[in-house]
Z-matrix of the N, CA and C atoms (Angstrom, degrees):
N
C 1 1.455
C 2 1.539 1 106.93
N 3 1.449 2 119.62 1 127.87
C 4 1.273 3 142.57 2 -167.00
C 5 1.705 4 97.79 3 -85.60
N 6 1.324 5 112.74 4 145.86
C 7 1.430 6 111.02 5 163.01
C 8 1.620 7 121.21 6 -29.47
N 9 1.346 8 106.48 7 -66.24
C 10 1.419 9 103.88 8 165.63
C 11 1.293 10 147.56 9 -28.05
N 12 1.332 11 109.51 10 -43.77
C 13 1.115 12 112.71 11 -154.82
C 14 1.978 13 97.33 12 -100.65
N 15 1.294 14 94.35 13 -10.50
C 16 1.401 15 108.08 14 173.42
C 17 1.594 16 104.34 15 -93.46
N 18 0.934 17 116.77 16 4.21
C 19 1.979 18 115.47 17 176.20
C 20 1.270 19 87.98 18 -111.53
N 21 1.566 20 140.01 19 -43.80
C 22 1.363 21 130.63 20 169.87
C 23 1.367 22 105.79 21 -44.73
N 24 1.621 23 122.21 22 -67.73
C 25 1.389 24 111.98 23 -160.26
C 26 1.232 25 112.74 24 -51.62
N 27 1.672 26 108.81 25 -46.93
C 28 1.394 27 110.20 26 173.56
C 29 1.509 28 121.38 27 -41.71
N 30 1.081 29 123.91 28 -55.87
C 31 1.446 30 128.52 29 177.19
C 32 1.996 31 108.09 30 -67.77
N 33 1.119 32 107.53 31 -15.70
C 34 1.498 33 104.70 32 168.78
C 35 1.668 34 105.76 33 -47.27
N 36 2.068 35 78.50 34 -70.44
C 37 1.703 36 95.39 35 -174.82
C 38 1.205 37 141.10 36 -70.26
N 39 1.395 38 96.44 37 11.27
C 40 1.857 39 97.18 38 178.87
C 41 1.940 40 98.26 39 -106.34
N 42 1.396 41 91.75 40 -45.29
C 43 1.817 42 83.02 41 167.49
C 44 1.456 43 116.55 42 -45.29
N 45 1.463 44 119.63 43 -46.66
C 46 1.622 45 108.65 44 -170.78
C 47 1.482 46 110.68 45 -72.36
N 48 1.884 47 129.44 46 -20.69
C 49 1.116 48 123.25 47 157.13
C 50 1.056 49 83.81 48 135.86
N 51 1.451 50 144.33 49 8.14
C 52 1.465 51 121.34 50 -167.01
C 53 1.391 52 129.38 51 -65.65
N 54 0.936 53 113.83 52 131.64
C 55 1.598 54 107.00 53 -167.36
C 56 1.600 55 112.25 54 -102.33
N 57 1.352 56 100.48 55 37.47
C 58 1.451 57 106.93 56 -168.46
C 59 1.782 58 89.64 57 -110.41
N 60 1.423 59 103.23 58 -41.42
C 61 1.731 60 116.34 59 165.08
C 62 1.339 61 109.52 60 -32.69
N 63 1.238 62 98.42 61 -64.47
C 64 1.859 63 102.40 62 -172.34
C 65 1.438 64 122.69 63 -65.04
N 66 1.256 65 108.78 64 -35.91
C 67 1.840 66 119.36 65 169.14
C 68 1.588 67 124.35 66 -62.74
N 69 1.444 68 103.96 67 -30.51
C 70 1.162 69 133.29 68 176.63
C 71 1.392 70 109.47 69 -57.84
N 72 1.342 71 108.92 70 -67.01
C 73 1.525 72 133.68 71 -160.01
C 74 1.621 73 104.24 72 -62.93
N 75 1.721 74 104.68 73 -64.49
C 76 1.110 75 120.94 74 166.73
C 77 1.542 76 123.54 75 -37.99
N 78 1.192 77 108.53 76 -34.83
C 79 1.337 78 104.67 77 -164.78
C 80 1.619 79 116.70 78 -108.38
N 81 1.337 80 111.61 79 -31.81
C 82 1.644 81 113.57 80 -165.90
C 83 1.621 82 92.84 81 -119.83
N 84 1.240 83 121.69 82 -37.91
C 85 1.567 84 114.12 83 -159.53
C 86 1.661 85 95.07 84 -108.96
N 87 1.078 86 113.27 85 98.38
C 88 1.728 87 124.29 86 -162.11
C 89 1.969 88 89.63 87 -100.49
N 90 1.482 89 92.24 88 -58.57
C 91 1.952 90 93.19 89 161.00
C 92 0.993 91 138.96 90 7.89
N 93 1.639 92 82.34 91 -96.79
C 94 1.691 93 127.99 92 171.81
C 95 1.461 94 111.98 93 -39.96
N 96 1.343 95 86.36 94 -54.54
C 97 1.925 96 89.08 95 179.02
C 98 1.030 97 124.36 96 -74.52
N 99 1.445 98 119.81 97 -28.32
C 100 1.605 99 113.22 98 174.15
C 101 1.482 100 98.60 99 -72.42
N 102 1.140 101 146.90 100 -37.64
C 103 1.468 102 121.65 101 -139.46
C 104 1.842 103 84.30 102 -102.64
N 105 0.980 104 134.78 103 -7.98
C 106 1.557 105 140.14 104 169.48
C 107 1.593 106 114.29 105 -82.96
N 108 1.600 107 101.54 106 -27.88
C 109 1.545 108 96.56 107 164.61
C 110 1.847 109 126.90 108 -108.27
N 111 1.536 110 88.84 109 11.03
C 112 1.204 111 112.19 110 -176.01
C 113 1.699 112 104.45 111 -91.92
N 114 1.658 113 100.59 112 -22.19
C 115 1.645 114 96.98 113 -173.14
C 116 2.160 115 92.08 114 -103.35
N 117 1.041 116 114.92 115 -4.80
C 118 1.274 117 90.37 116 -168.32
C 119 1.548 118 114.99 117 -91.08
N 120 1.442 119 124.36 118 -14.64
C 121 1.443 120 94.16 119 178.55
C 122 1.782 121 108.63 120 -71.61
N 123 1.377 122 111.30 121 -20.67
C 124 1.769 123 100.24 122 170.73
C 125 1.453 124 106.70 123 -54.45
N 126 1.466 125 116.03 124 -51.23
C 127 1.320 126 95.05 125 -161.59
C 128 1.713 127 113.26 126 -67.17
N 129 1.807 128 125.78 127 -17.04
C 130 1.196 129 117.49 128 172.77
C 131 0.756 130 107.58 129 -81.61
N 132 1.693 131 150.44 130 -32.59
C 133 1.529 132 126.44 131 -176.85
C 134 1.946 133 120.14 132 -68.27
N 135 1.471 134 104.94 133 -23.52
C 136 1.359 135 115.14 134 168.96
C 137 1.331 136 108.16 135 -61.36
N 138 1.775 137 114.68 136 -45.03
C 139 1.593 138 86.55 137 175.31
C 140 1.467 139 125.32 138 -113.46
N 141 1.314 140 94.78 139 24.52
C 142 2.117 141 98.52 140 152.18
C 143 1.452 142 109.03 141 -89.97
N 144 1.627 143 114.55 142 -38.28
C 145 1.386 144 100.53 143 158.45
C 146 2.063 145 130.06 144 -38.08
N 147 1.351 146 93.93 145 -65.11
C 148 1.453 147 84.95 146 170.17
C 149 0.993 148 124.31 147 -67.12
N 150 1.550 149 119.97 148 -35.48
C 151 2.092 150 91.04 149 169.05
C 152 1.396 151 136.88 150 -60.21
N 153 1.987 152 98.85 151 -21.62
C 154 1.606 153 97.33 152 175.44
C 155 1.206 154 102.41 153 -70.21
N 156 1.645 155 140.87 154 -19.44
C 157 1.153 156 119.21 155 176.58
C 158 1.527 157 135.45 156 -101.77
N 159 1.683 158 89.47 157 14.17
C 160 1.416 159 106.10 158 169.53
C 161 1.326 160 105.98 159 -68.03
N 162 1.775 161 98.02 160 -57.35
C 163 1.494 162 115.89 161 -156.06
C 164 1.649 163 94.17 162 -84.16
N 165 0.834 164 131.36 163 6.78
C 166 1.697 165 124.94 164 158.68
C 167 1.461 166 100.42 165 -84.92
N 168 1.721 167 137.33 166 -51.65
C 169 1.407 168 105.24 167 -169.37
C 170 1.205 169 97.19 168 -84.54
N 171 1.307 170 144.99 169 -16.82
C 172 1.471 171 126.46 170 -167.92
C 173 1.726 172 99.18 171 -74.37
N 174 1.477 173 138.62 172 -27.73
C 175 0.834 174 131.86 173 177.05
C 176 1.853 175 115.85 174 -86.07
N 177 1.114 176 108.78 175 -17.73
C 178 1.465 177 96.93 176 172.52
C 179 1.615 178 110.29 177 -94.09
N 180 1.632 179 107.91 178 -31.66
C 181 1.529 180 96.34 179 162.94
C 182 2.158 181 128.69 180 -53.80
N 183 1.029 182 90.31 181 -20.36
C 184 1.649 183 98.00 182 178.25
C 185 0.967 184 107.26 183 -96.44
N 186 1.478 185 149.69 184 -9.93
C 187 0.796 186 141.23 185 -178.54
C 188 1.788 187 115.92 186 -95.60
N 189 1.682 188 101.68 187 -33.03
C 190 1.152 189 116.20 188 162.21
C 191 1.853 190 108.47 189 -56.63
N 192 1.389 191 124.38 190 -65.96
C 193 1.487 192 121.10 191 179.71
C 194 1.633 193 121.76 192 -61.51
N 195 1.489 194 102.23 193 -12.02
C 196 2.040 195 99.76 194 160.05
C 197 1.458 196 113.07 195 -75.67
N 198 1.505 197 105.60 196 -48.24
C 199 1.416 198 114.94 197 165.69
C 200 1.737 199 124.97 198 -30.73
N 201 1.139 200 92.95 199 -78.60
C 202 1.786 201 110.45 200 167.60
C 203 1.647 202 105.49 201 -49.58
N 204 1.498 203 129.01 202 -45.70
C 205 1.464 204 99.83 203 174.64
C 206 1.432 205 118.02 204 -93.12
N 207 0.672 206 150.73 205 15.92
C 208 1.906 207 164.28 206 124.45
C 209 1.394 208 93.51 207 -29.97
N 210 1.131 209 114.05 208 -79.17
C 211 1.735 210 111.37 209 -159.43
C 212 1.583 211 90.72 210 -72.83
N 213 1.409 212 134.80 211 -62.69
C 214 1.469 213 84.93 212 169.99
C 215 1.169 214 171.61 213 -73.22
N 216 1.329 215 116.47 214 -7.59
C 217 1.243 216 130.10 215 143.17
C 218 1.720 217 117.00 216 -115.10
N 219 1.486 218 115.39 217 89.51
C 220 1.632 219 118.33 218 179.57
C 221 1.424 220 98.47 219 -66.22
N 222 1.544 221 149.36 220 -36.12
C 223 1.114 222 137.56 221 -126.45
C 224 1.594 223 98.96 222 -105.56
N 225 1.438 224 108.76 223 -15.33
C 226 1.665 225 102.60 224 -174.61
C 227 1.258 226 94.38 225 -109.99
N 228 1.297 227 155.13 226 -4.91
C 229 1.810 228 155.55 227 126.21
C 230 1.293 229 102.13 228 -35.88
N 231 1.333 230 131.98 229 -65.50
C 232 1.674 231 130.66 230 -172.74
C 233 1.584 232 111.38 231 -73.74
N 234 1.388 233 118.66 232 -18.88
C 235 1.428 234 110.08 233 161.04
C 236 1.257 235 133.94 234 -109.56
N 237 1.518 236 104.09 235 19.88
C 238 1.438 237 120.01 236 162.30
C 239 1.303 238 109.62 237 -104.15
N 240 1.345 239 123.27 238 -32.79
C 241 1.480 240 110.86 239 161.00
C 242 1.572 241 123.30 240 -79.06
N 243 1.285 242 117.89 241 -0.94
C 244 1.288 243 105.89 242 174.21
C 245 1.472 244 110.49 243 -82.97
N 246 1.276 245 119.96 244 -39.78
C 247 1.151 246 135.75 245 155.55
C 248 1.700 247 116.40 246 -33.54
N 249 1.418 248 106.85 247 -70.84
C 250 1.256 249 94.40 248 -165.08
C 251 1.904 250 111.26 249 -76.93
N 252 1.715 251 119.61 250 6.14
C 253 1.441 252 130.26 251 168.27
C 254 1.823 253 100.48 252 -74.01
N 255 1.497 254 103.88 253 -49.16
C 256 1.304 255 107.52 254 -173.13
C 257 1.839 256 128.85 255 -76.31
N 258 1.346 257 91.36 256 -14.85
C 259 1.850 258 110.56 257 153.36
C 260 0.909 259 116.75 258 -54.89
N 261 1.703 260 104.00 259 -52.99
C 262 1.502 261 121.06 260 -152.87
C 263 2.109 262 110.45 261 -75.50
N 264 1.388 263 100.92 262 -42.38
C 265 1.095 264 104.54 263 161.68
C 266 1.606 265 142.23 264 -62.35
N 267 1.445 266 88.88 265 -22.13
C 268 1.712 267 90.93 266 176.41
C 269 1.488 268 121.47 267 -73.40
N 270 1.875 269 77.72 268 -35.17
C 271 1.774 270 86.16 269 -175.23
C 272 1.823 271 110.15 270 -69.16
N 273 1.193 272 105.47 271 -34.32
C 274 1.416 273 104.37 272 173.37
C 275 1.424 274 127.52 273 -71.06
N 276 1.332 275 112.40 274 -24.50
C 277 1.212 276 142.02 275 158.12
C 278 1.446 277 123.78 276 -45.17
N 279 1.432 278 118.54 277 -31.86
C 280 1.526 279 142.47 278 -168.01
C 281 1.604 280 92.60 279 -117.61
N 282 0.940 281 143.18 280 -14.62
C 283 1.073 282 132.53 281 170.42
C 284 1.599 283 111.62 282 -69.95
N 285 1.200 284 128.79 283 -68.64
C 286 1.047 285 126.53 284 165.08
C 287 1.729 286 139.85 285 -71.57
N 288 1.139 287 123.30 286 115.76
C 289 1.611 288 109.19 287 -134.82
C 290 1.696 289 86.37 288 -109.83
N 291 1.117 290 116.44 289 159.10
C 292 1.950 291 135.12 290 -162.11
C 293 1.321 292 90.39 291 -100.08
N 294 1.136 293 144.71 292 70.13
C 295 1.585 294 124.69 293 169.32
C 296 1.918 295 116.40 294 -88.53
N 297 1.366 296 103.99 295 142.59
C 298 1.374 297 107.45 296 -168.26
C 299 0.896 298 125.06 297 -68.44
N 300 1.533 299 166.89 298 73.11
C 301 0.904 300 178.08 299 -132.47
C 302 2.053 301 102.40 300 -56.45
N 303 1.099 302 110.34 301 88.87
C 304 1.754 303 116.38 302 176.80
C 305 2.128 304 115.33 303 -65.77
């Protein structure tokens, strides 16, 4: 058995939950584990790196296509927010009730 195929099994047995993996690791292969936890915060900052730069173009691309429909139609943006200001006020509006003072 090739390195590999022994990082496969390994990864067999930790997916199915074995907790013989973890006793193992912990206990006899002190190594193993450092140089596996020695490689993983690279491998998590590489991929928070790419999601911030997922979620950077997915957010500047949308922001570009709200942009573009605003200017072409400004008049149904400004009367959907007037609308949804003038919702917004009633309901807040009804929250607090005017009673007359007897």
């Amino acid at each position: 058995m090739n390195v590999k195929e022994a990082l496969q099994f390994l990864e067999t047995a930790a997916a199915n939950g074995d907790e013989e993996v973890e006793n193992i690791l912990s206990s006899e292969y002190q190594n193993l584990r450092k140089a596996i936890m020695k490689s993983a915060p690279h491998i998590a900052w590489d991929k928070i790196k790419q999601a911030k730069d997922t979620s950077m173009d997915y957010t500047v691309d949308t922001a570009k296509r709200i942009d573009q429909c605003v200017h072409e139609r400004p008049w149904c943006y400004i009367g959907g927010v007037s609308l949804f200001t003038f919702a917004l006020g009633l309901f807040l509006g009804k929250s607090t009730s005017c009673k007359s003072p007897r």
